[in-house]
C-alpha positions as CSV (number, residue, x, y, z in Angstrom):
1,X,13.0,35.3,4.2
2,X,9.4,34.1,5.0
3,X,7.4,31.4,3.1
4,X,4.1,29.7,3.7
5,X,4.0,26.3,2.3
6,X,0.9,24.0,2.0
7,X,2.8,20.6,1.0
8,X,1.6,18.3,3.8
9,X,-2.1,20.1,3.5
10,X,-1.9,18.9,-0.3
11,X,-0.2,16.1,-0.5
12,X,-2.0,13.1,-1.6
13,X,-3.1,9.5,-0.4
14,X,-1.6,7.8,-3.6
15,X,0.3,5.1,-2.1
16,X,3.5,6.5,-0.8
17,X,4.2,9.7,-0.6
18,X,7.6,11.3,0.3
19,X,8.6,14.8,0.6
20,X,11.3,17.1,2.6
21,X,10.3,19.9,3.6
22,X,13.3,21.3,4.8
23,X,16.8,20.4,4.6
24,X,20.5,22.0,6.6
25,X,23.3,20.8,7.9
26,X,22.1,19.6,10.8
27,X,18.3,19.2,10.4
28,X,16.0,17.6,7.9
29,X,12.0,17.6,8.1
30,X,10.3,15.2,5.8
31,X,6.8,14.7,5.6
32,X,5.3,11.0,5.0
33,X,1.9,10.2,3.4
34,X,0.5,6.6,3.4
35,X,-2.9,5.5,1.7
36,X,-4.7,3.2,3.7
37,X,-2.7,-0.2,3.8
38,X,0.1,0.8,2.2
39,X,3.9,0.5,3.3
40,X,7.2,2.4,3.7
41,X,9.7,-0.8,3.5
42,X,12.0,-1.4,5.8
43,X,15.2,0.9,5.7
44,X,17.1,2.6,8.3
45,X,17.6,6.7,9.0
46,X,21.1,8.6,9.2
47,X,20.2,10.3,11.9
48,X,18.1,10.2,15.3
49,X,14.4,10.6,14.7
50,X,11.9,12.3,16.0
51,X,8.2,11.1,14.3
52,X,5.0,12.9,14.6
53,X,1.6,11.5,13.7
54,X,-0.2,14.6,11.9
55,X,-3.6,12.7,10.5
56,X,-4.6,8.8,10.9
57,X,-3.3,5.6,12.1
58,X,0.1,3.5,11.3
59,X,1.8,0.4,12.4
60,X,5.2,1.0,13.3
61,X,7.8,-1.7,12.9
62,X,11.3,-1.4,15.2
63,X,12.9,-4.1,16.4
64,X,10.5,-6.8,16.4
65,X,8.3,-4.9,17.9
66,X,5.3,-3.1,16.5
67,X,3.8,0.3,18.1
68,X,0.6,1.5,16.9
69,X,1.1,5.2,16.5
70,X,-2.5,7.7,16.2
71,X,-2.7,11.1,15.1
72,X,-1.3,13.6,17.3
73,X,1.1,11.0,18.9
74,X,5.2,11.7,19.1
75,X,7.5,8.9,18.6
76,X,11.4,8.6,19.0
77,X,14.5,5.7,17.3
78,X,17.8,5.6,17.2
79,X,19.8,6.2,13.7
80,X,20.7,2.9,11.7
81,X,17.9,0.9,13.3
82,X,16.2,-0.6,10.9
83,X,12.3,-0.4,10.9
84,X,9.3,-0.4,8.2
85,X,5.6,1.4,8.3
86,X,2.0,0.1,7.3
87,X,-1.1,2.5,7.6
88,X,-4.2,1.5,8.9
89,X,-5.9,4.0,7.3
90,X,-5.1,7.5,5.3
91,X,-2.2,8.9,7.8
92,X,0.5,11.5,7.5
93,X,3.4,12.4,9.6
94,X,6.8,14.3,9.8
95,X,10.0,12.7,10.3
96,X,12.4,15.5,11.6
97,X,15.8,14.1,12.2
C-alpha cells in the first residue's frame, strides 16, 4: 500500500521532538527535531546509524569529540556508543538505523 506522510514537514520546534517514522525488523527511521539550543541527552542506539541533517545546524557529541553537522550533511556511529546532541539553531534530521 502507498501513503504520503508529512510528519517531518509538520513537526514542530518545541524542544525535543521525537518520532519514528517507520519501523521492521531490520530497519527503523526516526525523525529528530531540536529548537534552537536544545538537547537530546546522552544515550546510546541498538543499532548502527546512519544520520542525516534535513534543516539547520547541531553539535554532535561522540566520543569526546564534537562534529558540527549542517543541513544536508550525512553522518555515521557505531551501535552502543554513547553520544548526546545540542542545536545551534531550529534543525531536523533522520536517524535510520
Amino acid at each position: 500500500m502507498y501513503s504520503v506522510n508529512n510528519t517531518i514537514n509538520i513537526q514542530e520546534y518545541n524542544k525535543l521532538q521525537i518520532n519514528k517514522l517507520a519501523k521492521t525488523e531490520n530497519l527503523e527511521i526516526i525523525s529528530i527535531c531540536l529548537e534552537k539550543d536544545a538537547i537530546f541527552p546522552e544515550h546510546v542506539s541498538p543499532r548502527d546509524v546512519q544520520l542525516i541533517v534535513l534543516e539547520g545546524a547541531i553539535d554532535f557529541h561522540i566520543n569526546n569529540e564534537e562534529y558540527h553537522l549542517i543541513k544536508h550533511q550525512h553522518f555515521c556511529f557505531p551501535k552502543e556508543t554513547s553520544h548526546w546532541v545540542k542545536s545551534k539553531e531550529n534543525s531536523k534530521f533522520l536517524i535510520i538505523r
